[in-house]
C-alpha positions in Angstrom: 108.4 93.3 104.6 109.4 90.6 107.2 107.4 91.3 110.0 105.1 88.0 111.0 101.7 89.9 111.6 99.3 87.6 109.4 99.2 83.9 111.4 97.4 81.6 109.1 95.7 79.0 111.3 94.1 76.0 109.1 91.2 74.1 109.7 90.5 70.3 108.6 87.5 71.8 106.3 90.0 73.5 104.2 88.5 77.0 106.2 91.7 79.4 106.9 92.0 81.9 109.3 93.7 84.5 108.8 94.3 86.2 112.2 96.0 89.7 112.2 98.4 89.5 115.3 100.1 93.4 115.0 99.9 94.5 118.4 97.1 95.9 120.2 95.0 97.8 117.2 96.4 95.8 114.5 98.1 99.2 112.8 98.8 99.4 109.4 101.6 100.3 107.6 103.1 99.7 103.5 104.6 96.8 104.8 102.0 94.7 106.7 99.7 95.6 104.1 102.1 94.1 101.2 102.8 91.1 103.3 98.5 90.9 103.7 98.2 91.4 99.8 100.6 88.6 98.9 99.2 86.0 102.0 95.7 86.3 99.9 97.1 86.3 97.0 98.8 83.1 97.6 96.2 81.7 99.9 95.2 78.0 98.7 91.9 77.7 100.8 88.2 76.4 100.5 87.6 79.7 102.6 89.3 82.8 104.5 88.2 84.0 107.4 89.6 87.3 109.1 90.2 87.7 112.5 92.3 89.5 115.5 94.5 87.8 118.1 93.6 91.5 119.8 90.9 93.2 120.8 90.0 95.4 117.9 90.2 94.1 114.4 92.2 97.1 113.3 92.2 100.7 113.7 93.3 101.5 110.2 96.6 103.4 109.4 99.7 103.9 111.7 99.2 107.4 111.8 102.7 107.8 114.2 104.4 106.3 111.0 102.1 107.8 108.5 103.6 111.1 110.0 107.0 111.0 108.8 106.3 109.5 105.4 108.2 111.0 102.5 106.3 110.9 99.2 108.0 107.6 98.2 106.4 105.8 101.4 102.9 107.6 100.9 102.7 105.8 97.8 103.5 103.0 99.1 101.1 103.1 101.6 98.2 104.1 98.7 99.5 101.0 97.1 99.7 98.9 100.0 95.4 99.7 100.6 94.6 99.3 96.9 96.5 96.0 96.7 95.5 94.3 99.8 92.0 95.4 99.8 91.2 94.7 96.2 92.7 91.1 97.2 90.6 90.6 99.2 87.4 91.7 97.9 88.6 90.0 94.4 89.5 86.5 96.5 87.1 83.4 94.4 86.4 81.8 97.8 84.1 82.7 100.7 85.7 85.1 102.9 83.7 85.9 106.3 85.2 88.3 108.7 84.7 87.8 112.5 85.2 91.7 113.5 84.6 90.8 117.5 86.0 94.2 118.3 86.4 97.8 116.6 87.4 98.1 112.4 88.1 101.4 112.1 89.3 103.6 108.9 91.7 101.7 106.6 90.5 98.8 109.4 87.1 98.6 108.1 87.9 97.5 104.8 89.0 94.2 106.1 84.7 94.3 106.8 83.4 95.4 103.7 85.7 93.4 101.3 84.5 90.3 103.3 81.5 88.3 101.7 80.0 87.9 105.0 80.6 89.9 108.5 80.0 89.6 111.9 80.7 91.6 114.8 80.6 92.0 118.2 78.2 93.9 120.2 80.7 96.3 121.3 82.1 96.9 118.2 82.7 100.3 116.5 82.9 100.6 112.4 83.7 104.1 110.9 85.6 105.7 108.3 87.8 108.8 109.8 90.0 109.6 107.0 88.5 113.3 106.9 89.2 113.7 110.4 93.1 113.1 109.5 93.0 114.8 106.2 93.4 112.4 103.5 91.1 111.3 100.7 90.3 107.7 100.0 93.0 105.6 97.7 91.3 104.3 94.9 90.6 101.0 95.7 89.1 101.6 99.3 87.0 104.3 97.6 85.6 101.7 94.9 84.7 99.3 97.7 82.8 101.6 99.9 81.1 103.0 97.2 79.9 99.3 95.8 79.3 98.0 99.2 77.9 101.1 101.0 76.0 102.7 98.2 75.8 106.7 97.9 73.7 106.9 101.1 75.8 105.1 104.0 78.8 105.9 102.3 77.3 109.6 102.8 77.0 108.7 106.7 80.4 107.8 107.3 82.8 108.9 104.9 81.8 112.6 106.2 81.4 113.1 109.2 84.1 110.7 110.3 82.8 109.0 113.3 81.9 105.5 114.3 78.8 103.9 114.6 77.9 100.8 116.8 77.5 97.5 116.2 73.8 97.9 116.4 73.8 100.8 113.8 76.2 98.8 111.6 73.7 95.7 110.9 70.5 97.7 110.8 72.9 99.9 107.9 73.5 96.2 106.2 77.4 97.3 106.9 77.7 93.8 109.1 75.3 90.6 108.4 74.7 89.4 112.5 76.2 90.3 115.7 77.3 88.6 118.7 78.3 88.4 121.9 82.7 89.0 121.5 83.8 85.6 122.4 80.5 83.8 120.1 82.0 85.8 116.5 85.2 83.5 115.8 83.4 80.6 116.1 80.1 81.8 113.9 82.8 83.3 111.6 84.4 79.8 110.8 81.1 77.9 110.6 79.9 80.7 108.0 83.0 80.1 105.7 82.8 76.1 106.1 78.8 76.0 105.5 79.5 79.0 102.2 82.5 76.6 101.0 80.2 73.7 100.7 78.8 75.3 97.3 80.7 73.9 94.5 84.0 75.7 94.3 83.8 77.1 90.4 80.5 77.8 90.8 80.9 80.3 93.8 83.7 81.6 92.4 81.6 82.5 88.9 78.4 84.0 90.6 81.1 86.4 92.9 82.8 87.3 89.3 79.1 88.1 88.1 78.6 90.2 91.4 81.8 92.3 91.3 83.4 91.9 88.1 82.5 95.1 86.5 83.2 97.0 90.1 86.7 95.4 90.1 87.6 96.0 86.7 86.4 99.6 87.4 88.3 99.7 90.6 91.9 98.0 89.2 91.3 100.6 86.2 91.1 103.7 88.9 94.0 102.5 90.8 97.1 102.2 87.8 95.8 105.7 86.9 95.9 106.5 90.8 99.5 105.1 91.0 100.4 106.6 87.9 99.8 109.9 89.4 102.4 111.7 91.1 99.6 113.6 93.6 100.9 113.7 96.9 98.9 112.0 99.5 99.8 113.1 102.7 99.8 117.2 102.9 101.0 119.1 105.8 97.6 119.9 106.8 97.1 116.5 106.8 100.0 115.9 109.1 99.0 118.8 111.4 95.7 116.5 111.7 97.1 113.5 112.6 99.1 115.3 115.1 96.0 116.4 116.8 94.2 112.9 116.5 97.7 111.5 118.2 97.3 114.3 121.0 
């Protein structure tokens, strides 16, 4: 749980970024999303702002590592996506994500925990975890379903494939999009003009918003990690295989 990946770059309005810098797709794995979880956890911040030193945003789970996970790392990694995500969606500040490139899978959760989103124009956003053969962790599944509602969530969580940038605001899924190299700066002008609102304040009306979702949520995910269900199958492997192929 060493590895560098999150650089925290602060501005002199109190906005941080939070720029994930894991290689080229920004990959996820038990450990960079435990080392995510505790950087928001610990964040002290007027606002957060989520970004990629690469080109996509991030394509969601390792699926080379996720592979050869034993039992004991798959439940690490369900833990890892409950923790970090609910985290994030939970954070009392503004938190605007500047998705210039793809979000993809676990990847777009870093998008639909954000309070605000804003992608580039080439940017693709789906949800492929039925193309590799595993269901959703608990608290990915309680985001999408709050943020997404029954119909979009419908639209992507089945069929597995990514929609455009285009499709994603006209589906409410982003808030504006942008030429690539115009989303940082938009993204960081959104958090300092959303932390101008009296601090408590915005942290009470986001309570009002999501409290119940995130107590429902946190609720579904001790039961989740109380369970002793395994979470990647060989089928599931044999999928990710394919996907790798």
């Amino acid at each position: 749980m060493t590895e560098d990946w999150i650089k925290p770059e602060r501005g002199p309005d109190g906005v941080v970024t939070l720029v994930l810098d894991g290689g080229p797709v920004n990959a996820l794995t038990a450990d960079r999303l435990e080392v995510f979880a505790e950087v928001v956890e610990s964040m002290n911040a007027e606002a957060l702002v989520i970004a990629s030193a690469h080109r996509v945003l991030s394509a969601g789970l390792n699926l080379k590592y996720a592979q050869g996970a034993d039992a004991g790392e798959a439940a690490r990694i369900v833990a890892g996506l409950n923790r970090a995500f609910v985290a994030l969606y939970a954070a009392p500040v503004p938190v605007v994500c500047a998705a210039a490139g793809s979000a993809i899978a676990g990847g777009l959760f870093f998008v639909l925990a954000s309070d605000w989103r804003i992608a580039g124009h080439e940017a693709q956003f789906g949800l492929a975890e039925v193309r590799v053969g595993v269901d959703f962790p608990a608290g990915p599944l309680g985001i999408a379903q709050a943020e997404l509602g029954p119909v979009e969530a419908r639209r992507l969580m089945l069929p597995g494939q990514p929609i455009g940038a285009q499709a994603a605001l006209e589906r409410g899924i982003v808030d504006e999009v942008l030429p690539p190299d115009a989303v940082l700066a938009a993204a960081k002008a959104k958090a300092s003009a959303m932390a101008q609102s009296p601090p408590a304040a915005f942290a009470r009306v986001k309570s009002q918003l999501r409290g119940q979702t995130l107590a429902a949520i946190r609720a579904a995910c001790r039961a989740e990690e109380a369970s002793d269900t395994a979470w990647i199958s060989d089928t599931a492997r044999a999928a990710m295989a394919r996907m790798l192929a």
